[in-house]
C-alpha positions in Angstrom: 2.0 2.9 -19.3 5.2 3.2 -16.4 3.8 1.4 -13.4 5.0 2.5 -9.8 5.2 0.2 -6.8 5.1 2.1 -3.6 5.8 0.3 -0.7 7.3 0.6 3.0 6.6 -0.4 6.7 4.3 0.0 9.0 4.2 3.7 10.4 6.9 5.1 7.3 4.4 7.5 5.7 3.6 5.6 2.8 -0.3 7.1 2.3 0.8 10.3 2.7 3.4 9.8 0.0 0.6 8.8 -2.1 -1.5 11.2 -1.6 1.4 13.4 -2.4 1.9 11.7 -6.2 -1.8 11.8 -6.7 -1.7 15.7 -6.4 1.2 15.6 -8.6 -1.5 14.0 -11.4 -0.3 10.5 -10.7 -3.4 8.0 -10.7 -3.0 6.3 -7.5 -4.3 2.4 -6.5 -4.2 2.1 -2.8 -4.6 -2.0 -1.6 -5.7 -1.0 1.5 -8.8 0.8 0.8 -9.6 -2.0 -2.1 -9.4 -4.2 1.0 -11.9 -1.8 2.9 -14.6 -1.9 0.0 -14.1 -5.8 -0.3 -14.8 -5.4 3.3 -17.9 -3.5 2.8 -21.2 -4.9 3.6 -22.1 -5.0 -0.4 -18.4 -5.9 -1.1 -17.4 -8.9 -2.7 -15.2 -10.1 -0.1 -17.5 -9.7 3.1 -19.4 -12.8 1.9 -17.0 -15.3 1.4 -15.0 -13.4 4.7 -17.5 -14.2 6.6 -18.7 -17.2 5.9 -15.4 -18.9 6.7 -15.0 -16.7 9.7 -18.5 -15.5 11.1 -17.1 -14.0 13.8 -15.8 -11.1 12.5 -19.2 -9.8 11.8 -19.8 -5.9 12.2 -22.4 -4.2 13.2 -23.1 -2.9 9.6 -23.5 -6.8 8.1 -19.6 -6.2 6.7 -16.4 -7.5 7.9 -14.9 -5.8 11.4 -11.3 -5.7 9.9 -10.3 -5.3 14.2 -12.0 -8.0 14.8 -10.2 -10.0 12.0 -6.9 -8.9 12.7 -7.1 -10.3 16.5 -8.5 -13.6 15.4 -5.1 -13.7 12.6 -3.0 -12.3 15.9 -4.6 -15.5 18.2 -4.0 -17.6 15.3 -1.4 -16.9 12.5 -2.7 -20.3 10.8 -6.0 -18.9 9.8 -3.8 -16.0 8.3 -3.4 -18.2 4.9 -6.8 -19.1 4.6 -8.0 -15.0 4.5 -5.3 -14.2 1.9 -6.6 -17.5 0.0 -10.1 -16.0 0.1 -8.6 -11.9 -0.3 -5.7 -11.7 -2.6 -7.7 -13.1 -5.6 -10.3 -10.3 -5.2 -7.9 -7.4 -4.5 -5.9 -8.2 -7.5 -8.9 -8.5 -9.6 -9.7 -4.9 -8.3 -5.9 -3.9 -9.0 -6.1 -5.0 -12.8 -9.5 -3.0 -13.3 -7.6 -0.1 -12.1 -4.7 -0.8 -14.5 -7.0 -1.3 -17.5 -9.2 2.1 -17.2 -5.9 3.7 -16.2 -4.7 2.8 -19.5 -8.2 3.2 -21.4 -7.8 6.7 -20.5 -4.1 7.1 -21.9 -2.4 8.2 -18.8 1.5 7.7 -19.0 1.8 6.6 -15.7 0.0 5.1 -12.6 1.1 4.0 -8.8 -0.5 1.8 -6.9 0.7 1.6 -3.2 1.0 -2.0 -1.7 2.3 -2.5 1.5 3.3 -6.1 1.3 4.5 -5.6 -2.2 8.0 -6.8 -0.9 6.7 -9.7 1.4 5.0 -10.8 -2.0 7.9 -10.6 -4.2 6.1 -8.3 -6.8 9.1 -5.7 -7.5 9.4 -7.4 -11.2 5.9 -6.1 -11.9 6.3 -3.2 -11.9 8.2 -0.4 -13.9 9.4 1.7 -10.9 9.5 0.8 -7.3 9.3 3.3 -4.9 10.1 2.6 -1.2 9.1 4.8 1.7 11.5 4.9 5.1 12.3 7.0 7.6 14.1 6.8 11.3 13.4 3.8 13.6 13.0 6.1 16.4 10.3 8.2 14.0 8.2 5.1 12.7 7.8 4.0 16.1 6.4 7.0 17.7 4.3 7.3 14.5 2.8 4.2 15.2 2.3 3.8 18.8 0.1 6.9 18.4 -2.9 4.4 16.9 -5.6 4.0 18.8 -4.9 0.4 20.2 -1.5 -0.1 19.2 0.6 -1.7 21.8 4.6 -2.6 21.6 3.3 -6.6 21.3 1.0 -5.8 18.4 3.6 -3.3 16.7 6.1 -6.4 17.3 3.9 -9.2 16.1 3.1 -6.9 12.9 7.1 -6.4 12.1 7.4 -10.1 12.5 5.2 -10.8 9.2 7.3 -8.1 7.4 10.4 -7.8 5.2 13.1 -6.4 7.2 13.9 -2.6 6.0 17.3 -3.9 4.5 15.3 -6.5 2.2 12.7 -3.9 1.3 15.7 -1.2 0.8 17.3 -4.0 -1.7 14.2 -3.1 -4.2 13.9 0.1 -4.6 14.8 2.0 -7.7 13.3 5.5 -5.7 13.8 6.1 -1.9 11.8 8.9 -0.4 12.7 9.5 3.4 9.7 11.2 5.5 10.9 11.8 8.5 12.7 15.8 7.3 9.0 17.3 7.0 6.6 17.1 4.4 8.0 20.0 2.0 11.2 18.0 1.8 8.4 14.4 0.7 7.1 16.6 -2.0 10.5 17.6 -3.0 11.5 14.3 -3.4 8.3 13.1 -5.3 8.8 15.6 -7.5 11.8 14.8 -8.4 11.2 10.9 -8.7 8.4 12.2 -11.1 10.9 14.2 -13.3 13.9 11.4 -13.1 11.1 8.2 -14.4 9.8 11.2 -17.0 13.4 12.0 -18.5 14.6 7.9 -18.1 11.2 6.7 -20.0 10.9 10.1 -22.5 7.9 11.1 -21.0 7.3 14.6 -21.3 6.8 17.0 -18.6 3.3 18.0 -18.4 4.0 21.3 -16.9 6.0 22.0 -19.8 2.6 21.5 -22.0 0.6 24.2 -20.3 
């Protein structure tokens, strides 16, 4: 089964580039919403989460991922200690993906990671896939969030790979910032260039 990393910066479009593969029949594995049902009050992670750091109790007996990201902001030390408790769990969640992904004989699956450059994963997988788009664009994107501030935008960019670095990896570059039409154009034709290079065929041409 072809593997695709998708990856890309805070504010570059990267979950609406996956939604656009998963309605192009691409099984998609999103690390931020694994994160959310760790997260969960029945999760597996809200336990351990929160008894290291009870404070970031919600009102729903999960963990109050706000809450969690200003304690990591007041104190980037206790930042190591959540992904020690985290990562383990959300990659146990990525491989059960992988392995019914493959159980079911799909020829190809994405799963979107944000830090997948920060964590030096690009050997992993068989394509990597890196969203960008204008500095200018990004920005506006961002401080649109309810919250976000230039400090927390900067202290967030601090913790990332620069775009260069990220850039460096990619085997597929999809720029979102010239409309959504032109994305799907160029997922679609990522989708056809990894078919033909791995002789996958075209499904549409099985219909």
């Amino acid at each position: 089964m072809i593997t695709i990393g998708l990856t890309g910066s805070i504010g570059m479009g990267k979950s609406t580039t996956a939604q656009i593969f998963a309605r192009e029949g691409v099984p998609v594995w999103d690390a931020d919403a694994a994160v959310h049902r760790l997260y969960a009050p029945d999760g597996e992670g809200a336990k351990a989460v929160l008894a290291r750091f009870p404070e970031t109790a919600g009102e729903d007996g999960g963990v109050d991922r706000t809450k969690l990201a200003g304690l990591a902001l007041k104190d980037p030390s206790l930042l190591a200690e959540l992904e020690a408790i985290v990562h383990p769990l959300v990659r146990d969640d990525q491989m059960r993906f992988l392995a019914k992904t493959n159980e079911i004989g799909v020829p190809m699956a994405l799963l979107d990671i944000p830090l997948l450059a920060e964590g030096g994963m690009a050997g992993l997988f068989t394509e990597v896939v890196v969203v960008t788009a204008d500095e200018e664009v990004r920005r506006a994107r961002v401080l649109e969030r309810p919250g976000m501030t230039d400090g927390k935008l900067a202290s967030i960019l601090e913790r990332q790979a620069s775009e260069e670095d990220r850039l460096q990896i990619a085997d597929h570059v999809i720029r979102t910032d010239k409309g959504l039409e032109h994305a799907k154009d160029q997922v679609k034709r990522i989708l056809a260039a990894i078919r033909e290079k791995h002789g996958l065929p075209d499904p549409r041409k099985l219909l």
